[in-house]
N, C-alpha and C positions, 0 to 999 in steps of 0.2 A: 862406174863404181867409184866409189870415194875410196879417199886413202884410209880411213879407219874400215871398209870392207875388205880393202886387199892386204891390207895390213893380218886380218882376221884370218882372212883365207890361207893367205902364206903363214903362218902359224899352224894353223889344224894341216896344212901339208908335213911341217917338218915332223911335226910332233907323229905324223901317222905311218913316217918311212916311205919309199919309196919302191921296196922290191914288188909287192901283191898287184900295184895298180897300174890298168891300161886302159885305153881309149881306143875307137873305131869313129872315124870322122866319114863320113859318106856327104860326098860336096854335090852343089848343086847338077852337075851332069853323070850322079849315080860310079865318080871314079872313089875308093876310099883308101882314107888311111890309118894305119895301127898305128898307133902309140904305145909304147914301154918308155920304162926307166931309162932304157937301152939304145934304142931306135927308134925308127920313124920308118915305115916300109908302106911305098904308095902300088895300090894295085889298080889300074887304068882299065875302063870300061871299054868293050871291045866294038868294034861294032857289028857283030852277030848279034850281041845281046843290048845295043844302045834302043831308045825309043824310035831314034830316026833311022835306024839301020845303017847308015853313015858316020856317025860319029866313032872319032876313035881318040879316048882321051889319051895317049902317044905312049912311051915304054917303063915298065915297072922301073922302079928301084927301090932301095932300102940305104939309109943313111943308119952310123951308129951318133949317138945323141949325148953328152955328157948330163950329170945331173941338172947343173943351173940350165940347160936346153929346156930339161925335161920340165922341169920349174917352172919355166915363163910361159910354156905349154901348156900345164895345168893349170895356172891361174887364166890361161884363157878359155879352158872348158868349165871350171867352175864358175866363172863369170859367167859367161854362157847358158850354162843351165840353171846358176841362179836370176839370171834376168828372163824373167818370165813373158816380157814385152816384146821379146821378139821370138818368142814360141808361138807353133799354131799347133792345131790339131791332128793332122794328116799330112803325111809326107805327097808332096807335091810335085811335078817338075820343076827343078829351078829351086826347090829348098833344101837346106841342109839336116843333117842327122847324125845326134854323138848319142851313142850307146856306149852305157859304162856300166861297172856294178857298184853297188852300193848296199854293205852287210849281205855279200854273196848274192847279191840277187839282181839280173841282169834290169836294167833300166834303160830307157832313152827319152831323146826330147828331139822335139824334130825343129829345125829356124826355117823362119819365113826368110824369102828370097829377099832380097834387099836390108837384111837387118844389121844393125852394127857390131852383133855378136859374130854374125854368121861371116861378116866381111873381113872382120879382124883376126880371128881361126883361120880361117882361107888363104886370109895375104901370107899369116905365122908362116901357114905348112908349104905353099909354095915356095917360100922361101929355101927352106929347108933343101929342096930340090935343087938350086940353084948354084948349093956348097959344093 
């Protein structure tokens, strides 16, 4: 994205407030994580329920997040769901998925496995984990 899109985007953020809005990121091996103003709370797929029956994406936690956290976060799902290039049609294995609302009404977008939205989201929230 250009610097006059995220310029744009961080603008309709401040102007929109921060308390109403969250995000649900669902990564490539189906573990997801919530997003608020507040946190970051990652729920790890188990393997009873993984596709391989072995997979075990390792133990929950939940991080509290400060605003400018929350900030660099959202302009990475806005990016994300406004780059339409690396959307595909159906969630897949190995693709990711942010569901969010938009005028109360639940939305998502699914990324293709390899795409540079989907890799840069991924790297953000692992991060997070790491604090």
């Amino acid at each position: 994205m250009n610097l006059i899109g995220s310029v744009v985007i961080s603008i309709a953020i401040a102007l929109s407030g921060f308390h109403n809005r969250q995000y649900t990121y669902i990564d490539g091996s189906a573990n997801s994580y919530e997003v608020t103003a507040e946190s970051v709370h990652y729920v790890p797929i188990k393997p009873e329920n993984s596709s391989s029956g072995s997979y075990d994406g390792g133990e929950e936690w939940a991080r509290g997040i400060d605003h400018a956290t929350f900030h660099k976060l959202e302009i990475l799902f806005l990016e994300a769901i406004k780059d339409t290039s690396g959307h595909i049609e159906n969630r897949i294995k190995g693709s990711g998925m942010i569901i969010y609302f938009d005028d109360d009404t639940e939305k998502s977008v699914v990324l293709a496995s390899g795409s540079n939205s989907k890799d840069t989201l991924e790297s953000a929230l692992r991060q997070l984990e790491e604090q």
